[in-house]
C-alpha positions as CSV (number, residue, x, y, z in Angstrom):
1,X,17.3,20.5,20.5
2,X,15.3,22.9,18.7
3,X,12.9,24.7,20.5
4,X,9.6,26.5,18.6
5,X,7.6,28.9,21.1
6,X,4.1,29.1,19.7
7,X,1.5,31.2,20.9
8,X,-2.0,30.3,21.8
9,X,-5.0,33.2,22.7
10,X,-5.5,33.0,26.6
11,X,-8.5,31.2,27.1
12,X,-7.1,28.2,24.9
13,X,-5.8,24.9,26.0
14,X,-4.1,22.3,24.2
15,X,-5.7,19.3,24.3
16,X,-4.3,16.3,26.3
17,X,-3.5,13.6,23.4
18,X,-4.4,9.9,24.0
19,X,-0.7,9.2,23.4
20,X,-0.1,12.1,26.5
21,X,2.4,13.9,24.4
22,X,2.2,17.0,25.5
23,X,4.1,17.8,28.9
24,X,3.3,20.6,31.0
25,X,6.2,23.3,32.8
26,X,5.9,24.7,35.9
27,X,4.6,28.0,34.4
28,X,1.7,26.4,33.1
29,X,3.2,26.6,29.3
30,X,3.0,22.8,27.3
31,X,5.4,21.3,25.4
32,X,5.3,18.9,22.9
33,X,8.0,16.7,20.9
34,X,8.4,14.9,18.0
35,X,11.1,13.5,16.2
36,X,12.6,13.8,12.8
37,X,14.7,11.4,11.1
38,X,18.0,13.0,9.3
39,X,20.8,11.5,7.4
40,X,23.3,9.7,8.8
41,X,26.7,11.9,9.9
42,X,29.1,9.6,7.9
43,X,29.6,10.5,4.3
44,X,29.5,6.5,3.3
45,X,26.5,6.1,5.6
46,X,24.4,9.3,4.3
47,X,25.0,7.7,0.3
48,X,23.8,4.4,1.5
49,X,20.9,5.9,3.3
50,X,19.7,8.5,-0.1
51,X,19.9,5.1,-1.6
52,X,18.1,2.9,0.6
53,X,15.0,5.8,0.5
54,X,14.5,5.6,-3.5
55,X,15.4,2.2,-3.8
56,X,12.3,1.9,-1.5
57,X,9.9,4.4,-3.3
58,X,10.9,2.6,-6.7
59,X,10.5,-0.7,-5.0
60,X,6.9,0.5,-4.0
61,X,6.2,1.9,-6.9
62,X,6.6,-1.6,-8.6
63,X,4.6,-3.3,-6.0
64,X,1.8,-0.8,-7.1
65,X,2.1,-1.6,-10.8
66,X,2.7,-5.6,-10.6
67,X,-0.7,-4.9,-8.1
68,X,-2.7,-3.1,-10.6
69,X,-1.4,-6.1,-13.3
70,X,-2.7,-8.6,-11.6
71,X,-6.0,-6.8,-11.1
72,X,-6.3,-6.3,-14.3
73,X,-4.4,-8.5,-16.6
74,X,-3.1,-11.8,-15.3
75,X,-3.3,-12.8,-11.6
76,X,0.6,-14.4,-12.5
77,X,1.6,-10.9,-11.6
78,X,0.8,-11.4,-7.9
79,X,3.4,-13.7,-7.8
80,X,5.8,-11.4,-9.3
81,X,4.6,-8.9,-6.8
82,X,7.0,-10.5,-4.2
83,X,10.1,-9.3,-5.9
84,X,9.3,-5.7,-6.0
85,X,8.2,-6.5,-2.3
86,X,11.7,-8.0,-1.3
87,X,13.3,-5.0,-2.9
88,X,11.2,-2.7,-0.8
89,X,12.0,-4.4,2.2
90,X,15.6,-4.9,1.5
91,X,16.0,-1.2,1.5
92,X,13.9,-0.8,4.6
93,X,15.9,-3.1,6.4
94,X,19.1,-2.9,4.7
95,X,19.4,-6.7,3.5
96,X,21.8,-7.5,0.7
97,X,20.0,-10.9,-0.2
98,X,16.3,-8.9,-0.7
99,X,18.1,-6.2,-2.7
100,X,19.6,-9.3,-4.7
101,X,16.2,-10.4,-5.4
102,X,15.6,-6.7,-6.5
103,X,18.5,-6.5,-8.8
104,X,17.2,-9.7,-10.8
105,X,14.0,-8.9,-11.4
106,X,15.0,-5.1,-12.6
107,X,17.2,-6.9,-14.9
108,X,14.7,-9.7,-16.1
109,X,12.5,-6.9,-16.8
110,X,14.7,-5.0,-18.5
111,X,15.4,-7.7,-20.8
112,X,12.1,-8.3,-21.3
113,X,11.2,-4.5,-22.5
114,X,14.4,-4.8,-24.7
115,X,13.2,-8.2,-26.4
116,X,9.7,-6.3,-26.8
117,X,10.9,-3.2,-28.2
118,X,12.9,-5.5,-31.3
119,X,9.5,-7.7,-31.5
120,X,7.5,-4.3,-32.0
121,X,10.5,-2.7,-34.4
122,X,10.3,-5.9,-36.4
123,X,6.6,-5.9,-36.3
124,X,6.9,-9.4,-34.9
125,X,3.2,-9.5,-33.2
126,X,0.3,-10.3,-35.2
127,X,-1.6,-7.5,-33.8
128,X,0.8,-4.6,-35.4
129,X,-0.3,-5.7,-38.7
130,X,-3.6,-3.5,-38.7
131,X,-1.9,-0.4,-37.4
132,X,0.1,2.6,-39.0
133,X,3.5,3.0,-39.3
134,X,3.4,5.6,-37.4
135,X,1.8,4.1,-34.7
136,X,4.7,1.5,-34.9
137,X,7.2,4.4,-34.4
138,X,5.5,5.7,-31.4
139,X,5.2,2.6,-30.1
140,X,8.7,2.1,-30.2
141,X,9.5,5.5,-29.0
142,X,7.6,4.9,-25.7
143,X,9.4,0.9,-25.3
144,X,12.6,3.0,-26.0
145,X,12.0,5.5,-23.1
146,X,10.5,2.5,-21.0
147,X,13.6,0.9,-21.7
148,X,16.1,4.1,-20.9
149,X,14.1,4.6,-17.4
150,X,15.0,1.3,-16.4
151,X,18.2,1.3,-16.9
152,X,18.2,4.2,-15.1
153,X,16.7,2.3,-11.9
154,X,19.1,-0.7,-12.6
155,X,21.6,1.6,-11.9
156,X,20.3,3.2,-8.3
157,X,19.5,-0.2,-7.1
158,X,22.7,-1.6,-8.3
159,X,24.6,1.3,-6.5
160,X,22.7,0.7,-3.6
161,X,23.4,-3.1,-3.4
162,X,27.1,-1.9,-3.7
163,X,26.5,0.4,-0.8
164,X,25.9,-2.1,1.3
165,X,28.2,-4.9,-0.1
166,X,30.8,-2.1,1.6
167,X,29.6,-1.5,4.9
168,X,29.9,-3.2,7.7
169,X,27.3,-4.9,10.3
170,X,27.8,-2.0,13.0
171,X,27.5,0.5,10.1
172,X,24.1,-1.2,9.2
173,X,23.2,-1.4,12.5
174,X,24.0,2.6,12.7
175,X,21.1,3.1,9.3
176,X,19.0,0.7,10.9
177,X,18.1,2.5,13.8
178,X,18.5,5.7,12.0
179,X,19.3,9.4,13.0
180,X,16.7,11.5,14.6
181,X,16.6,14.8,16.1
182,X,13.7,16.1,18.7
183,X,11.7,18.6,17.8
184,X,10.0,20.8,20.4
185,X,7.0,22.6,20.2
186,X,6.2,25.2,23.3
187,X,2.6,26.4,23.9
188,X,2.5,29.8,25.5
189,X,-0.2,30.7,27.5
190,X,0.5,33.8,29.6
């Protein structure tokens, strides 16, 4: 347990949280903890766990997006919005069928950018016609980097959905309820 004195000027009290997480010694000092969650000890758990935390930023990073689409462009994309969301909560509660859900949608996605980026090299869409060539090429350039980035994903939430195809229920169990070390804080008053 790690154990941070802090001072406070005599005349000061801490203030009693609602919570009443503040406990007082018999020297009329206060301490406080809190908790921090760590990586697992295991070297095949703390791989499994890096991957379970950016599978679930990317995951809510995607809700965000297929959000914003359905705002904005077609309400179609609130359906959609439940993919991202089961790949989020796969990696939140470690489920292998959620993160399946995951993997197909990066990889539907994927081959939609791909099929885009030939229809916008080919000058396939109607629309292109009244634009630059050089538009064209930087329109490709940026489907091209979309398409590179995920890839890129694909291959963290694939890794991840392998991570967990190899562990076993206790192991899950183990990332489930996570690793957490106490914090305490000690308010000197004398």
């Amino acid at each position: 347990m790690t154990s941070i004195p802090v001072a406070i000027p005599i005349g000061e009290s801490p203030r009693q949280t609602s919570d009443g997480n503040f406990t007082q010694t018999n020297d009329g000092n206060f301490t406080q903890t809190h908790y921090v969650e760590t990586q697992p000890e295991d070297i095949k758990l703390q791989q499994c766990w890096r991957y379970g935390k950016t599978v679930k930023l990317l995951a809510g990073i995607d809700v965000f997006f297929c959000f914003l689409a359905g705002l904005m462009d077609a309400p179609i994309f609130f359906i959609f919005l439940l993919l991202p969301y089961s790949g989020y909560k796969g990696a939140k509660d470690y489920n292998i069928a959620y993160i399946a859900f995951y993997v197909l949608y990066c990889m539907v996605l994927l081959g939609v950018k791909v099929v885009q980026f030939y229809n916008v090299i080919t000058r396939r869409y109607d629309y292109l016609d009244k634009y630059s060539n050089n538009y064209i090429i930087w329109l490709g350039v940026f489907n091209a980097l979309y398409i590179i980035i995920q890839l890129w994903i694909l291959r963290i939430v694939l890794g991840f959905y392998n991570k967990l195809l190899r562990i076993n229920a206790s192991d899950r169990n183990k990332l489930l309820v996570g690793t957490y070390i106490p914090i305490t804080t000690t308010y000197i008053f004398s």
